[in-house]
N, C-alpha and C positions, 0 to 999 in steps of 0.2 A: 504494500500500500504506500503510495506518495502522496504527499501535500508539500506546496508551496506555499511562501509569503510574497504577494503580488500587489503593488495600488490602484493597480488597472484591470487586472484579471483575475479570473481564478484560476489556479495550476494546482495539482497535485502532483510536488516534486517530493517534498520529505517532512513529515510530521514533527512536532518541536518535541522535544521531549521534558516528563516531569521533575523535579529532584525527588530522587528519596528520602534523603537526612534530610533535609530541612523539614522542620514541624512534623517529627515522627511521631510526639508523645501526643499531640494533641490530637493528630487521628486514630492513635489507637485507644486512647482514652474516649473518644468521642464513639466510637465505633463500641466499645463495650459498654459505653452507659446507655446508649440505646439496645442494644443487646439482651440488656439488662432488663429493661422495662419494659419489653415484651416479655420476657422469662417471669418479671416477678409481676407480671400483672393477666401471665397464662394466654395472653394473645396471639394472633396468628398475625404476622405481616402483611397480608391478602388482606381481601376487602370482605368475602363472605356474603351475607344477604342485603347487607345495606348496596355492594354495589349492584346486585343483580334488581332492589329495586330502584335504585339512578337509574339502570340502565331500559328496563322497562319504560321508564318514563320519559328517557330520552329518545330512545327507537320510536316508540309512542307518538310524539309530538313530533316528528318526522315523519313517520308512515302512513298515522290515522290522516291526517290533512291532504295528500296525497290521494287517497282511494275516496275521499269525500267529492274530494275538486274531479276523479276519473268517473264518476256515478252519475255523473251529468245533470244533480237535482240542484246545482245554484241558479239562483236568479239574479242576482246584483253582484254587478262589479269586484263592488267593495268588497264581498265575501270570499271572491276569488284571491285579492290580494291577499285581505288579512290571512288565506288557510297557509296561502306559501309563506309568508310571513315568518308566522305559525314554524312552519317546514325548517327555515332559515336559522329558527333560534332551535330547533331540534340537531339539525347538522352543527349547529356549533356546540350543542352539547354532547352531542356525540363523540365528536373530534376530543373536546377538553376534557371529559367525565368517564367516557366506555374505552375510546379505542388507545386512549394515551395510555390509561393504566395496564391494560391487555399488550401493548406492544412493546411496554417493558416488563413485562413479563409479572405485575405485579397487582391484575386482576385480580386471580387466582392462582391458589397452588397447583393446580392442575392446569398441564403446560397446552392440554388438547384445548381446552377450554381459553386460554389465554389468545389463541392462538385464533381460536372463531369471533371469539370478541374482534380480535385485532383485523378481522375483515370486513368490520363494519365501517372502518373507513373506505374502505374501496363501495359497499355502498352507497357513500355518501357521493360519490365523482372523486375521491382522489385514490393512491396508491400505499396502502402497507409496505409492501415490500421499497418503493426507494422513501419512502418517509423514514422506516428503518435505518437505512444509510444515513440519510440525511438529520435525521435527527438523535438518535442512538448512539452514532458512531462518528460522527465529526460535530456535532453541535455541543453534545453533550461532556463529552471528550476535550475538544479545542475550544469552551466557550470566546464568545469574543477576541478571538486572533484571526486576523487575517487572514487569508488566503486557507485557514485549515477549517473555521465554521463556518459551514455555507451559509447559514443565517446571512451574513455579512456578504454574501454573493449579489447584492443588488444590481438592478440596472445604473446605467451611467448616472442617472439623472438625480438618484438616490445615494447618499453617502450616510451609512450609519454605523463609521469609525474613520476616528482622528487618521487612520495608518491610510483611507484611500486621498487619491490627487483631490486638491479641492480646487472646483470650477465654478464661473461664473451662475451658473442654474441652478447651483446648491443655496445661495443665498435665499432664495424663495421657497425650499422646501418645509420647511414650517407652515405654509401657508397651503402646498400641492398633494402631501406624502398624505395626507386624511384621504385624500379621492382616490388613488392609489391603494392603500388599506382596503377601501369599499371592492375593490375588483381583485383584489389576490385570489379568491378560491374561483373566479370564471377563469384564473390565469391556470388556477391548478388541474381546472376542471378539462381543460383544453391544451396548453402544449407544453408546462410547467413540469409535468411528471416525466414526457416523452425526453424533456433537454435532458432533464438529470440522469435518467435511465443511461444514456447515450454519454454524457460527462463522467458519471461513476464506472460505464464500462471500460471508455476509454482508458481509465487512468489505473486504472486494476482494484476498483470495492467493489467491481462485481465482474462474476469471469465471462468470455466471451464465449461466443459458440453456444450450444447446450443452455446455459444459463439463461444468458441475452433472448435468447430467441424464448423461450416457453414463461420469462418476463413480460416479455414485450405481446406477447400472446393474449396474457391474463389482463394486463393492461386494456389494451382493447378490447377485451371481448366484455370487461366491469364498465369501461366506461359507456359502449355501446348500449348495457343493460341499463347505466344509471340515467342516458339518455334518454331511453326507452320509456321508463315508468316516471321520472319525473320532468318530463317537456313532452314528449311527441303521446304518448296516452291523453293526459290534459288536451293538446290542441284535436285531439280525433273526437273528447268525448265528453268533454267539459262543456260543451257548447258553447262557448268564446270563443272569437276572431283568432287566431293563432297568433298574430301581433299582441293583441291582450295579451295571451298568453306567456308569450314571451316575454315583454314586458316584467311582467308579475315574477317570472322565472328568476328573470334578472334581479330586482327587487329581494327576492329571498336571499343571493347571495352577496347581496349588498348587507343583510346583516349577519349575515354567516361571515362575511371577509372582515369586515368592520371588526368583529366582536372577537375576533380570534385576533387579529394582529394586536388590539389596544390590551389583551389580557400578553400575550406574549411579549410584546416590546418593550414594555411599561416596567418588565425583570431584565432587561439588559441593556436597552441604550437609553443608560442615565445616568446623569452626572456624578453620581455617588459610584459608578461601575469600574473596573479598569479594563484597558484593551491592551494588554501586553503585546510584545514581541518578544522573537526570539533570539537571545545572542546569538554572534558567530558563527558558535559548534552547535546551534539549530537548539539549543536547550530552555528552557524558561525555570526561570530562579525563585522558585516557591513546591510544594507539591502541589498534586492535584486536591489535594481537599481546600487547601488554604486558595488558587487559585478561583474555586468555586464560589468561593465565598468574598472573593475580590471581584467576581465580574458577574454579581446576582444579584439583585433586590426583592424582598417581599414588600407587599404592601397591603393594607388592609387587614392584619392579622387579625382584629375583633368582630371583623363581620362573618359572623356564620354564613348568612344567608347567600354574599359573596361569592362562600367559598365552597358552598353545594352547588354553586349555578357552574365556578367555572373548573371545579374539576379537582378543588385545591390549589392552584396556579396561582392563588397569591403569595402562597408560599412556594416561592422557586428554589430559595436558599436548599430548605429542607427535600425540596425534588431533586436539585441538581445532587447533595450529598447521595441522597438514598432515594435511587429511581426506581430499586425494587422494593420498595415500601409501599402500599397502597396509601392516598392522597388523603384517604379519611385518618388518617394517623396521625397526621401531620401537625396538626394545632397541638396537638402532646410531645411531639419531637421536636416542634420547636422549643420549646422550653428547656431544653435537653441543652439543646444545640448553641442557643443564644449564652445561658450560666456556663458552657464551655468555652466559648469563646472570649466572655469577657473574663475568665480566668487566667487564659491566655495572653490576653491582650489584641487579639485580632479582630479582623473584621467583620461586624454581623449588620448589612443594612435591611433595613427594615423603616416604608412611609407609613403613617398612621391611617391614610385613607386612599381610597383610590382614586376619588378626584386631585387630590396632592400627587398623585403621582402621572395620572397622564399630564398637567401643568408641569411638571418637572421634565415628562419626555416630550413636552411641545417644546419646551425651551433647550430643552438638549437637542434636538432636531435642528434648530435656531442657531444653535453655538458651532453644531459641527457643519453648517452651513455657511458660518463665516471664518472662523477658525482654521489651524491648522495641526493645535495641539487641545490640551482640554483647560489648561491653567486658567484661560479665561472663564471658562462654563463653572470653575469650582469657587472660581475666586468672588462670583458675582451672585450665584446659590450660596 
């Protein structure tokens, strides 16, 4: 596997790599106090019933809206939007609450079971198999480094780290990157999955020949299906204009694309974050726990209701340490995690709400739009 550090592109030439000795005691101490309180409080790491009914309810509010709007018994407009609507906040719960936890493996203890959840992303219009890559294994891995978390693979137009070139069009992105957010999942739903399939083959995260191809297979033959049942069923049978239709279509993932980027972003490009690089001999000078917690924000920690909606994803700190932890855990492992930290003396960020904190990623948007380093975005926050 290769990864580069590029300001213009993505290359995967060669992955940076962790320290070990540095900050040994703190992750292993950190790692057996939660350890710990599973053991002494007889828990299982998995989610159990509670996520099977999240995910009832999230499939639910995706699917029932769907076969309502194919039944062809609407009469008004309006009720066609509101079902996709409806659809839009289902798919984003989906993505955040069922398929996130199943595709790291931390649905369920039962890996068959993980493994079927984790295809309900591909019901939704995107792909398990390169969101794995892409997120599993270079996001979660290289948080915020260049050239190694694709996160940070944007278009030119987009700059979200100090390490890319900064151009004239950046200046305005504070103002564009909102409308941009609203289309991410039409981008995923359409040619987003096929680049990366094609980018990760090339570079060797996924092998060619065999692989590529029975990928690339599954790829189209879900998206075709997710085609199928939610746009071209509606326009055969919904009895609305197909333009309505579509319309409405779009609409749904405008708050599907919205609601997933402001919950994601909102844990990495912010000014409290860092965007390391790598020295010379390609290394970065922290380990991996400590680096986690250098380029992560939670936000919101007291809002329950928050934090059923998005998956736990307010808490990133505590997802990026422990991605096989199921999310409903988390409001308890934080506490863990923050008392070890400030023991330490390291870094635990954490904004009190989440309006504070998308205000914070406007204006980090803002900074790395005129900037060239972050000194200014820290010093004026």
């Amino acid at each position: 596997m290769k990864a580069a550090l590029s300001t213009t592109k993505f290359k995967l030439i060669s992955f940076p790599k962790f320290s070990k000795a540095q900050n040994k005691d703190f992750t292993l101490i950190l790692n057996e106090r939660v350890n710990q309180y599973f053991s002494e409080n007889q828990l299982s790491k998995k989610g159990g019933k509670a996520m099977a009914l999240k995910s009832f309810v999230m499939l639910s509010l995706f699917i029932v809206p769907l076969i309502i709007i194919s039944l062809g018994i609407l009469t008004q407009t309006w009720q066609l939007f509101v079902l996709y609507l409806l659809c839009g906040a289902g798919m984003a719960g989906i993505g955040m609450g069922v398929m996130h936890d199943a595709i790291h493996g931390s649905y369920s203890s039962n890996q068959k079971l993980n493994w079927l959840m984790a295809q309900s992303m591909n019901l939704v219009g995107a792909n398990a198999s390169v969101w794995r890559v892409q997120h599993n294994v270079l996001h979660h891995t290289y948080t915020n480094i260049e050239g190694s978390d694709d996160d940070l693979n944007t278009p030119p137009f987009l700059r979200f780290t100090p390490k890319r070139i900064l151009s004239a069009v950046h200046k305005y992105q504070h103002f564009y990157t909102w409308f941009f957010y609203s289309l991410s999942t039409i981008s995923w739903i359409t040619t987003k999955d096929f680049v990366r399939l094609k980018r990760y083959t090339d570079k060797g995260l996924i092998k060619q020949g065999r692989e590529f191809k029975l990928m690339l297979f599954k790829l189209i033959a879900w998206k075709l299906a997710y085609y199928g049942y939610a746009l071209v069923l509606p326009i055969l049978f919904s009895g609305f204009t197909w333009p309505t239709v579509v319309v409405a279509f779009i609409c749904m993932h405008i708050v599907t694309g919205m609601t997933i980027s402001l919950v994601f972003q909102t844990a990495h490009i912010m000014p409290e974050t860092n965007f390391p690089s790598p020295c010379k001999q390609g290394n970065i000078d922290c380990n991996w726990t400590v680096h986690q917690l250098e380029t992560t924000t939670n936000y919101a920690p007291d809002n329950k209701v928050l934090g059923w909606l998005v998956g736990g994803l307010n808490y990133q700190v505590e997802h990026h340490l422990f991605p096989h932890i199921c999310h409903l855990h988390y409001p308890e492992i934080s506490k863990i995690v923050k008392r070890t930290t400030e023991e330490f003396g390291l870094t635990y960020n954490s904004i009190p709400t989440f309006s504070r904190a998308l205000s914070e990623h406007a204006r980090m948007l803002r900074h790395l739009g005129q900037q060239n380093t972050l000194q200014f975005a820290h010093s004026e926050l």
